[in-house]
N, C-alpha and C positions, 0 to 999 in steps of 0.2 A: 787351716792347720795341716798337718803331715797326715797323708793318707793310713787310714786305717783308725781313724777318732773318733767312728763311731760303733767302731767292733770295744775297743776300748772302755767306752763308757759302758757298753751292754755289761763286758765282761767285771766290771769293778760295782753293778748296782744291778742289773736282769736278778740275782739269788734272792736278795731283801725285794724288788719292786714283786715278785710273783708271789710271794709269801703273802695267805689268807687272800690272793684273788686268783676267781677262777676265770682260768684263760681259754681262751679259744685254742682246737690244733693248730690253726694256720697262723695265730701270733706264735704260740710254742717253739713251730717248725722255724719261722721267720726268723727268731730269736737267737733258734740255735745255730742255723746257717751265718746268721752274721757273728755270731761270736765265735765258730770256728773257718772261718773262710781262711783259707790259703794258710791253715797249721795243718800237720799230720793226722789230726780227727779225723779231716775228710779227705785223705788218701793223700797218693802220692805218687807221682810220674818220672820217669828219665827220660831225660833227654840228651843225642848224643851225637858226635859229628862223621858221616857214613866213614869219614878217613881216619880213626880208630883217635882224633887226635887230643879228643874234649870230650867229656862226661858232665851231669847234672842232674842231680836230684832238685825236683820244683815240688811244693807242697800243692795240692789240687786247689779250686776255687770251690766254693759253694755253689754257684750258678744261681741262685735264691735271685727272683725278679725284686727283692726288697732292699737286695744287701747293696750298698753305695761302690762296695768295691768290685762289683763284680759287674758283667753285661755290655765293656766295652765295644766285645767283638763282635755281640751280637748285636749292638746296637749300630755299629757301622756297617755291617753285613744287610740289616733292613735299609739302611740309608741308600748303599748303591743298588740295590734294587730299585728301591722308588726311584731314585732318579737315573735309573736305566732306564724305566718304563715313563716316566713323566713327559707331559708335551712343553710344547717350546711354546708357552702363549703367559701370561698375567695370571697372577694367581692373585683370588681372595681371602684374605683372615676373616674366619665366622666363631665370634663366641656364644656357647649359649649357655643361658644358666636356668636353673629350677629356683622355686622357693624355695627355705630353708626350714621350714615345717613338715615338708619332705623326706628329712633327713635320717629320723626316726626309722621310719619303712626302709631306707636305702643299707639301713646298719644289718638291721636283718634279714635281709633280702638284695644282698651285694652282687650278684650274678646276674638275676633275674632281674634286677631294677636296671642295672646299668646295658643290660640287651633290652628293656624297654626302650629306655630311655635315646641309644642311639639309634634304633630302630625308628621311632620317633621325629627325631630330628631329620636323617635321611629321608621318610618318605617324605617329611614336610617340604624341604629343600627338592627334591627331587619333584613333588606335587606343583612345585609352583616355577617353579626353572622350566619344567615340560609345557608349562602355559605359554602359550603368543605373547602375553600382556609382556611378560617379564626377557622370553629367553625364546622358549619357543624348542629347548635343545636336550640334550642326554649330556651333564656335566661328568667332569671325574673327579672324586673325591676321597681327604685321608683324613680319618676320622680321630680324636684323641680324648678316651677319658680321665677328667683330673679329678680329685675326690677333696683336695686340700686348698685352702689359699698360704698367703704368704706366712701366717702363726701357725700352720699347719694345722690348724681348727678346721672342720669341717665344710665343706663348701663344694658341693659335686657342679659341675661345669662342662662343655662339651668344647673340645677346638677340630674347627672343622676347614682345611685347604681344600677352597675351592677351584678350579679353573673357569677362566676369567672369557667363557665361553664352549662352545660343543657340539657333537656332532646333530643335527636334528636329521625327521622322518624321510627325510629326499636322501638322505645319505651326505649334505654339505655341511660344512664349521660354519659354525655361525660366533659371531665376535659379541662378545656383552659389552656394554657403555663401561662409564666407572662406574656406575652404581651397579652390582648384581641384583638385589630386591632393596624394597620397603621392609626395613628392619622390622613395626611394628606390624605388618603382616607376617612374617618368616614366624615369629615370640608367639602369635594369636594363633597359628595354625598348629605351630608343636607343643601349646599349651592344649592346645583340643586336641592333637593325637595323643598325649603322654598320659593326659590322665584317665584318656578311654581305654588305653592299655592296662593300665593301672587299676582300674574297676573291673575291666576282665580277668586279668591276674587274681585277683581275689576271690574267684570265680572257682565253684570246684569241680565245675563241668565246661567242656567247650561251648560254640557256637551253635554246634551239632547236637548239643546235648549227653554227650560220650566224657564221663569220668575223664578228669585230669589225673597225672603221674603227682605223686607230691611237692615233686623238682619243678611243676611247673606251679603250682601254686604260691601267691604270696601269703607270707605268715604276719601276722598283727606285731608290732611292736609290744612287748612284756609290760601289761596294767594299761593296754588298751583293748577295742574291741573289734570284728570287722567292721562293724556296722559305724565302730568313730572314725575310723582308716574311710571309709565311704565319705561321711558325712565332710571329713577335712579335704575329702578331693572336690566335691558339690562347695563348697567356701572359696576354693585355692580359684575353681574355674571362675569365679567372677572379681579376679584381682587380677590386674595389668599384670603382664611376666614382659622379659627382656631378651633380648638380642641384640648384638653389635657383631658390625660389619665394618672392618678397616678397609681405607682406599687400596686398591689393588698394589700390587710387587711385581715388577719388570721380570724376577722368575723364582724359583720358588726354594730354590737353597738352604737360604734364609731359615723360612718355616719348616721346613721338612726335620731341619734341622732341631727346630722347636720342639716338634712334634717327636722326636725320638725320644727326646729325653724324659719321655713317659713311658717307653716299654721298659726298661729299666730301672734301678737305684733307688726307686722309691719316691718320700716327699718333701727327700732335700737332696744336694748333693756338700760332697765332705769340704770343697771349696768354702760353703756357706758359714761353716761354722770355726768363728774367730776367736772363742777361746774358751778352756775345760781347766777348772781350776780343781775338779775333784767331786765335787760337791752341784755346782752349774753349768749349766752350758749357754754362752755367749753368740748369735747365730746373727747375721746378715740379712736384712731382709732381702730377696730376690727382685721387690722392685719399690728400691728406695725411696724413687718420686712419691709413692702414693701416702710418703708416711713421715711423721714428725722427726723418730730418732733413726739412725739408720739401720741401728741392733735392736735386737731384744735378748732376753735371758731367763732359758726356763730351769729350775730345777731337773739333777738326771732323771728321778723319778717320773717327771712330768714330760721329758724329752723323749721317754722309751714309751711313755701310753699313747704321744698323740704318732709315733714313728709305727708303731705295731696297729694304733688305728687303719692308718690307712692300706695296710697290705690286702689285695685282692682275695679274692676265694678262689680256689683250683678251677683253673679252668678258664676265665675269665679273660676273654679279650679284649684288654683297654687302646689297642688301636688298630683298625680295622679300615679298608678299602671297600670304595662303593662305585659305582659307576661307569666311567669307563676303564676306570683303576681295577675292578674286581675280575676277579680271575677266569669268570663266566665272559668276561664280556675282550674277551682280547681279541676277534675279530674287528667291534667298532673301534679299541681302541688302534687298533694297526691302520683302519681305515684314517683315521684322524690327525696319525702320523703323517702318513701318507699325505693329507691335504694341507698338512704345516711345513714339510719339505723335510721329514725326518726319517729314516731309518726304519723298518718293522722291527718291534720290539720283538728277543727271543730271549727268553730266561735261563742262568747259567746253567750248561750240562751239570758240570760240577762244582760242587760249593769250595770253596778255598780254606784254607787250613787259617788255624788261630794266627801262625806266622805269619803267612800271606795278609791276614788284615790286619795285623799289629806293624807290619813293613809299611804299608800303607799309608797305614796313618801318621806312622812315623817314619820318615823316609831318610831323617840324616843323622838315623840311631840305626846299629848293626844288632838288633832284635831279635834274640832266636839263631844266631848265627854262630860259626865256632870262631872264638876271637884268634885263633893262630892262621887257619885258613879262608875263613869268609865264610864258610860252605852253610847250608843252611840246616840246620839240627832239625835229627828224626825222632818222633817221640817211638822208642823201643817196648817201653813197660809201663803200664800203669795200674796201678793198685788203690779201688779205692773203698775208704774208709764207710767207717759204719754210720749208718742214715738216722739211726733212732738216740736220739736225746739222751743227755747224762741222766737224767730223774726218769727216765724210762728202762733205761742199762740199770740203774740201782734199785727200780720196782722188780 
């Protein structure tokens, strides 16, 4: 449908669905960002052409990591990065998923579960790729947390690009077959690191013995106990968990590509949704194959609790580099360039303006530009609006 249909729905049902439930800040915030993104609420900019010849008032963006309309620029702005710095060799698709009994703890404990959790997977991957048997090597990897599946019902999962080989201890590339590992090795080992994170976290001392901050401590799901939270991770460890591993990719584009569309817009995007009668919302599944009809249709009410489920808690990195991708390790990675016949990677002096990656991406639209002379518009003024909530302004 027409961009902006799910600022829409918020704004014609958000007042009735929050009535007699108490919400979280960070749905509230979520909330309000998408229902005033790019109106005057949240400010307002000029823009203007330096040869006196075109003026413009633009309403501001929310920037809210939830709102669908927003995050374009930054989400192509991580894109050339990554693949400024990526190597030229075969990448792997790695999914991984948890049980779903899990899911409890991950609601209230959304920060701290999900830095277990890829913490988790990483050293697993990394533990066993540094082995002979497997690799022998130091891979590079991009990490991505999803929280949803295709009903947008709960379902936390990890997507993880791997290279399709790495630098090992001599300093040489080493090339991986088509298989990177034994999936059911990969599932067995970050099923034993997640959940010993997981009993540590519940932990109200370290290792050392020294008081945890509260931030680090995991909290019981509400009408349970620590001691069930315990007892359901001692259950989960002796039940097969999963991993898959797709055949490698000639280069990694493709995925990366995948992979962006999680620092942004949330658990759907607006494409998805084929039709708003008022009252329902009609939505596409994201991947048709796996499913009998190719739509579904939730109720607005029902459309705004599972969209405000899924939004992050402040702070929270849902995708993240590891390896020779992380920012510690940009010697190996230059070395590896190096033995693939590529370039040293140097990351932009300066970052490019919203123009500059909306030209970009759009190259045979005059975007940002002054439509008499070409020239490219200077943002002169901005003013922006106010950050706190209409039922916060009326409190």
């Amino acid at each position: 449908m027409q961009a902006g249909i799910v600022q829409r729905i918020f704004n014609d049902h958000f007042s009735a669905y929050r009535r007699n439930k108490v919400l979280h800040s960070r749905e509230k915030n979520a909330a309000y960002a998408i229902m005033t993104c790019k109106t005057l609420a949240q400010g307002y900019h000029i823009e203007a052409c330096p040869n006196d010849y075109y003026q413009i008032s633009v309403p501001n963006s929310c920037k809210h990591r939830a709102c669908p309309q927003c995050g374009a620029t930054d989400t192509q702005l991580w894109l050339e990065r990554t693949k400024a710095k990526a190597l030229d060799c075969a990448y792997f698709h790695v999914v991984i998923t948890i049980d779903h009994d899990l899911h409890p703890i991950w609601r209230f404990n959304r920060k701290l579960f999900t830095n277990f959790m890829m913490q988790a997977a990483w050293h697993s991957l990394r533990e066993l790729l540094l082995d002979w048997k497997y690799l022998g090597a130091l891979v590079g990897a991009v990490a991505a947390f999803q929280s949803w599946d295709d009903n947008m019902f709960d379902h936390c999962h990890l997507h993880f690009i791997v290279t399709a080989g790495g630098l090992n201890a001599d300093g040489r590339w080493v090339r991986s077959g088509d298989k990177l590992l034994w999936s059911p090795a990969l599932a067995s080992k970050f099923r034993g690191k997640f959940l010993a994170y997981l009993r540590a976290g519940f932990s109200r001392y370290t290792k050392k013995g020294e008081p945890k901050s509260r931030d680090k401590i995991l909290r019981a799901p509400t009408g349970t106990s620590v001691q069930n939270c315990l007892n359901l991770l001692n259950k989960l460890g002796r039940k097969r968990w999963h991993a898959d591993i797709e055949p490698p990719y000639a280069h990694a584009n493709g995925v990366f590509k995948y992979v962006g569309r999680y620092i942004r817009r949330g658990p759907i995007s607006e494409r998805r949704i084929l039709g708003y009668d008022g009252e329902e919302v009609t939505i596409g599944y994201a991947h048709k194959e796996k499913h009998d009809n190719p739509t579904f249709k939730l109720s607005a009410h029902d459309f705004i609790r599972r969209m405000l489920s899924h939004v992050p808690e402040k702070g929270t990195h849902v995708v993240r580099s590891y390896g020779l991708f992380h920012s510690g390790c940009r010697e190996k990675l230059n070395l590896a360039r190096k033995l693939l016949g590529q370039q040293p990677y140097e990351p932009e002096a300066k970052l490019p303006s919203a123009i500059e990656l909306l030209s970009r991406m759009f190259p045979d639209q005059q975007i940002g530009r002054c439509p008499y002379c070409k020239t490219e518009l200077r943002t002169i003024f901005i003013y922006r609006g106010g950050s706190a909530s209409a039922w916060r302004l009326a409190a």
